[in-house]
C-alpha positions, 0 to 999 in steps of 0.5 A: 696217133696209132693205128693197125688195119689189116686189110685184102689185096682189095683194100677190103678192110677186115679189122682196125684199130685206132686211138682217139687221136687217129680216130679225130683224124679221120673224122676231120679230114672225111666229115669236111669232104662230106655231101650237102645234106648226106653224113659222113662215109662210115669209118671203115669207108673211111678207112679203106679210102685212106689206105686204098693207096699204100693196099693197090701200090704195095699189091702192084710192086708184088705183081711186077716186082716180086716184092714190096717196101715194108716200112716208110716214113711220110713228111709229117715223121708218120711211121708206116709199117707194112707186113704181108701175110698171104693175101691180108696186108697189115699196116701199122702207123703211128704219128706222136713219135712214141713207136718206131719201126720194130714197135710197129712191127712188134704190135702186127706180129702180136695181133696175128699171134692172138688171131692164131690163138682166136681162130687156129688153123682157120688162119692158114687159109685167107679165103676163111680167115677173110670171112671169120675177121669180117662176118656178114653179120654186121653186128657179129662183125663189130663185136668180134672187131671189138674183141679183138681191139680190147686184146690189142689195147690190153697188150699195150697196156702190159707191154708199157706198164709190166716188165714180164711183156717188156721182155716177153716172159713169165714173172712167178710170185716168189714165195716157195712155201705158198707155191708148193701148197697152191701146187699140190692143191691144185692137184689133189683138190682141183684137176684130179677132182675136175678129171674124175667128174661125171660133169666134165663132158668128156673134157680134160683138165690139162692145165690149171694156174692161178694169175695174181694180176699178170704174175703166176702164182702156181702152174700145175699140169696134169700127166697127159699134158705136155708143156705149155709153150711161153708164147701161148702163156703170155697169149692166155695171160693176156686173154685173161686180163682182157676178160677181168681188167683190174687198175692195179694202180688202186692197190697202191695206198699208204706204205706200212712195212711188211715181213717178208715170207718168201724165203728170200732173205729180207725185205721191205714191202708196203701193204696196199689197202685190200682191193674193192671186193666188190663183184658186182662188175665184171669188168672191173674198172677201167684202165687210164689211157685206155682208147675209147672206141666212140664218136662224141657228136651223135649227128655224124654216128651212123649205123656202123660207126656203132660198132665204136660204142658196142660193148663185148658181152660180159665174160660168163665163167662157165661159157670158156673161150675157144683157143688154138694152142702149140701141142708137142706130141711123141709123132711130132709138133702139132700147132694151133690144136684146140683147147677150151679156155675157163677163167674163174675169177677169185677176187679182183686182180686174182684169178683162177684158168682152166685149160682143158683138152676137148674130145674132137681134139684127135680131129684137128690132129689129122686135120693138120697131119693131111695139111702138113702133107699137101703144104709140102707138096705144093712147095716142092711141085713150086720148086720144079720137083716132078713125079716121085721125087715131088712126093718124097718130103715127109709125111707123103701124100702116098702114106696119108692116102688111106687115112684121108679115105678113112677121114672123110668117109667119117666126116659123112655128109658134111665132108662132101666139098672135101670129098669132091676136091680129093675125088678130083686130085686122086683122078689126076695125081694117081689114076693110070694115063692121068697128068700125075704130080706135076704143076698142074697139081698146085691149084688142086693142092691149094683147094684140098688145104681150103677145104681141109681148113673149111672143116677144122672151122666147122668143128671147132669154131662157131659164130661166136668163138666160144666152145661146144656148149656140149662140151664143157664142164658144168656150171655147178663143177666150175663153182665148186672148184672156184668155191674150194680155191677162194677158201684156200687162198682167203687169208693170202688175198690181200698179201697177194695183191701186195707181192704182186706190186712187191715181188722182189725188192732191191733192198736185199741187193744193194749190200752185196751189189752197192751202185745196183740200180735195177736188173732183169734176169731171163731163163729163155729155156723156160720163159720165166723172168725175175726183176725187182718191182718197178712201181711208178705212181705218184701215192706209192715210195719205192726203193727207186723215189716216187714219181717222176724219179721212178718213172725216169729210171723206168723209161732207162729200162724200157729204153735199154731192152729196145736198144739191146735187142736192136744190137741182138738182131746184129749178132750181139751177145754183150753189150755195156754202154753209158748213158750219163749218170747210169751204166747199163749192161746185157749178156746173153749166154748159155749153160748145160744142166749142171750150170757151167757156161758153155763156150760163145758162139758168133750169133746169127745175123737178122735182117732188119725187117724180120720178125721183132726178138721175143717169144710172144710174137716170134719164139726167137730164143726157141730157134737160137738154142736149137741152132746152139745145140747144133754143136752140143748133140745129147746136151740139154742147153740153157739160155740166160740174159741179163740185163743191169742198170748201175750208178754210172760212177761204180768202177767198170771191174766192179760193175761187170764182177756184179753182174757175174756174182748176181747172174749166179746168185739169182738161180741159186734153188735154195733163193728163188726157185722158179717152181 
């Protein structure tokens, strides 16, 4: 039984998600207290009756306390997870045992990351973001809801089935010849192509990259961009594997060998039958274990129940989704800045995205700039700052003064609430004899940043939270450019499909590591992971058995990433530990730009209720390194973790000598470089 609802202060529910199991829960429990002659209370009513509870009681030890429980366990082992984002309350639960409590709070912290990436700054104030997760409009309402729960099961499904989510970072398709050659023709046959067309309407391709189910296969970007955070990668992957789902399970066929061309030494592969290439759907087939969202008895579906049965329209290629992306520019770092998002699929389980910069862009810029400045100025009017020392925190409200004048007498009549709001604070915080900067501001600071946030939502999202159809690249642009890549990748289709499910094998490691069982190996500076494949199913034979042996040895490393980040949060860098028949190790260190391992440092320490480690839902490894380079000024530092499962009756010495021969081993450009 699972569950995530984010709820207001009201107990007002403003999206959930649920399983089948937790969905039959509710309807026993709610459908026998029903009426005579009256069906049952909607499932949202139910809902929020279920949670009215927990909402009031957590709201109330706010009030009085100041403070709130953030996890409980009930008497039936039902694990709650609770976390507080200004005025929405996220509350996570499950109840068959498979998730504990950094789960829990791992799946609240993804789902607001993707409504981050869905909405952008719309997110920072709780009056809009209320009324973009609950529309009046019922139907918008379900449709969005069940976007956002599609995201949700996606993501689950990646993080049980895929090692890239597990660790959250990016796993590259290692064949270098076919990577350089995808690479270069991205860029001389696509984004220079896209960028120099009349039908581009002002947008700019900045990022174009081809995804082999979850693997990158090429990544270019074009000069004006800057580097794509792995956060917002790991979001877009997700995005688009929720546009154009693929059961990787059906590539799995028959084992023949293969040769090996990815310069790597070699190696042995199975060739999977060629996918289905028919394009008829869109969709694709359907995951197994993928929650169904419907109620079964027609005699208790009621009209907004429906929204369980509602489908989310089919994709459309050249209608591109509206997302909100990390941008790091020379006067500083802007988040949440927006980008239109085109995913062109190629063939099944292969796909083509675009990722584009839309001329309002400098909007969203100012927008945050004015938000930043009276974000800040409320913090410090908080803390007891008064007059001018309450304006000295960077930018001040005296230098963006001009600018904000300019801003909404550009904004013309749609900036007129705005206008009124700034007329208001100008009068009390710089006329002669008025209140100046003192707390009375706050109220004021807090209106400018709703209303500020008021207008990025009406330039930049709409009801459906797709793009400007007036700005976006044209149909016959995208056709070409997805024409001219299928012709360049026809003939490596279906090798593709194969090296997905076979990227790196563990057979040209076990002669110079005997005893290796399994490894993952992280660059956290570029967010980028290599790992021998991991393939599970019953019809396919892999270095690791079939089946039930393969899956034992997958649920070890699952089990041995939980248990190493636990240790991590505690300040841990190294940890070895034997668990029966297997030995597992991880280290985490760092390096400068020419490979010697620098000097370890005592870790910081993470309270238990923070953040889960990781770089999708929180960039953990981002912080950690800048709190290492503290003490390496003008030195480029290099994060790595290593993660090893060995057969526990290779001699220790020996274990910990492998583990450093393979952590250089794997880097080496002339092996697997990361392009």
């Amino acid at each position: 039984m699972k569950c995530l609802i984010i709820t207001s202060e009201s107990a007002e529910v403003l999206f959930h998600w649920t399983d089948l199991d937790f969905l039959k829960s509710i309807q026993k429990q709610y459908g026998a207290a029903q009426e005579e002659g009256h069906g049952p209370p909607a499932f949202e009513d139910s809902i929020s009756t279920l949670f009215a509870p927990i909402v009031i009681s957590c709201s109330t030890m706010i009030d009085r306390l100041g403070d709130s429980y953030t996890c409980f366990t009930t008497e039936n082992n039902h694990v709650y997870v609770l976390q507080q984002f200004d005025e929405c309350l996220y509350i996570a639960v499950n109840g068959d045992g498979e998730e504990g409590e950094v789960d829990l709070r791992r799946k609240i912290y993804v789902m607001k990351k993707m409504i981050e990436v869905l909405f952008g700054m719309v997110t920072l104030s709780s009056s809009l973001l209320k009324k973009e997760l609950r529309p009046q409009d019922t139907e918008l309402r379900a449709i969005r809801w069940k976007r956002l729960q599609t995201l949700l099961d996606t993501y689950c499904y990646l993080r049980e089935h895929d090692q890239s989510f597990l660790v959250e970072a990016v796993e590259r398709l290692i064949h270098p010849t076919l990577c350089e050659q995808c690479i270069e023709f991205l860029e001389r046959r696509l984004v220079q192509q896209l960028n120099s067309s009349v039908e581009r309407s002002k947008e700019e391709v900045l990022h174009a990259f081809i995804l082999v189910h979850t693997k990158l296969l090429a990544f270019y970007s074009s000069r004006n961009a800057t580097t794509l955070a792995t956060s917002d990668l790991l979001a877009l992957i997700i995005l688009a594997q929720n546009m154009y789902p693929t059961n990787s399970d059906l590539d799995d066929s028959t084992p023949e060998d293969v040769e090996s061309t990815s310069g790597s030494g070699p190696e042995s592969f199975y060739t999977p039958e060629p996918s289905p290439t028919d394009s008829s759907t869109s969709e694709g087939p359907v995951r197994e274990g993928t929650p169904v969202f419907e109620f079964v008895d027609p005699d208790i579906q009621l009209a907004e129940d429906s929204l369980h049965t509602l489908e989310v329209p089919a994709p459309d290629p050249s209608n591109p989704l509206r997302v909100f992306l990390e941008v790091s520019q020379k006067e500083g770092l802007y988040p949440m800045m927006p980008h239109s998002l085109y995913c062109l699929p190629l063939w099944p389980g292969i796909t083509l995205v675009l990722l584009t910069k839309i001329p309002t862009n400098a909007v969203a810029v100012s927008v945050y700039t004015f938000l930043e400045a009276f974000a800040k100025l409320e913090m410090r009017l908080s803390e007891g700052h008064e007059g001018s020392s309450a304006t000295r925190a960077q930018p001040t409200i005296h230098d963006i003064r001009p600018k904000l004048d300019k801003f909404i007498k550009a904004l013309g009549s749609s900036g007129v609430q705005l206008h009124n709001i700034w007329t208001e604070f100008k009068n009390r915080a710089f006329a002669r004899g008025g209140p100046g900067f003192n707390k009375d501001l706050i109220p004021w600071c807090k209106n400018m940043k709703t209303q500020l946030c008021g207008v990025y939502r009406q330039c930049f999202l709409n009801g459906s939270g797709r793009a400007d159809s007036s700005h976006r690249l044209s149909l016959s642009l995208l056709e070409r450019a997805q024409t001219t890549m299928q012709e360049k990748l026809m003939d490596w289709k279906d090798f593709l499909l194969v090296k997905s499910k076979r990227n790196v094998t563990m057979v040209s490691f076990l002669e110079d590591f005997p005893g290796l069982i399994h490894f993952i190996c992280v660059d956290r500076s570029t967010g980028q992971m290599i790992a021998p494949s991991l393939t599970v199913t019953e019809r396919t034979t892999s270095e690791l058995g079939k089946g039930p042996i393969a899956q034992f040895i997958k649920n070890k490393v699952w089990g041995l990433v939980n248990t190493t980040r636990l240790y991590l949060q505690k300040g841990y860098s190294t940890v070895t530990l034997r668990d029966g028949d297997f030995y597992f190790c991880y280290f985490l260190w760092f390096e400068n730009e020419t490979g010697y391992k620098l000097e370890s440092v005592d870790l910081p320490v993470l309270p238990e209720d923070s953040a889960p480690i990781g770089m999708l839902a929180w960039d953990y490894y981002r912080k950690l390194l800048r709190y290492y380079s503290k003490n390496h000024q003008g030195e480029l530092v290099k994060c790595y973790e290593l993660l090893t499962v060995h057969l526990g009756v290779i001699p220790t010495e020996i274990i910990l000598q492998h583990c450093r021969q393979l952590a250089s081993k794997l880097w080496e450009p002339s092996r697997n470089p990361l392009l």
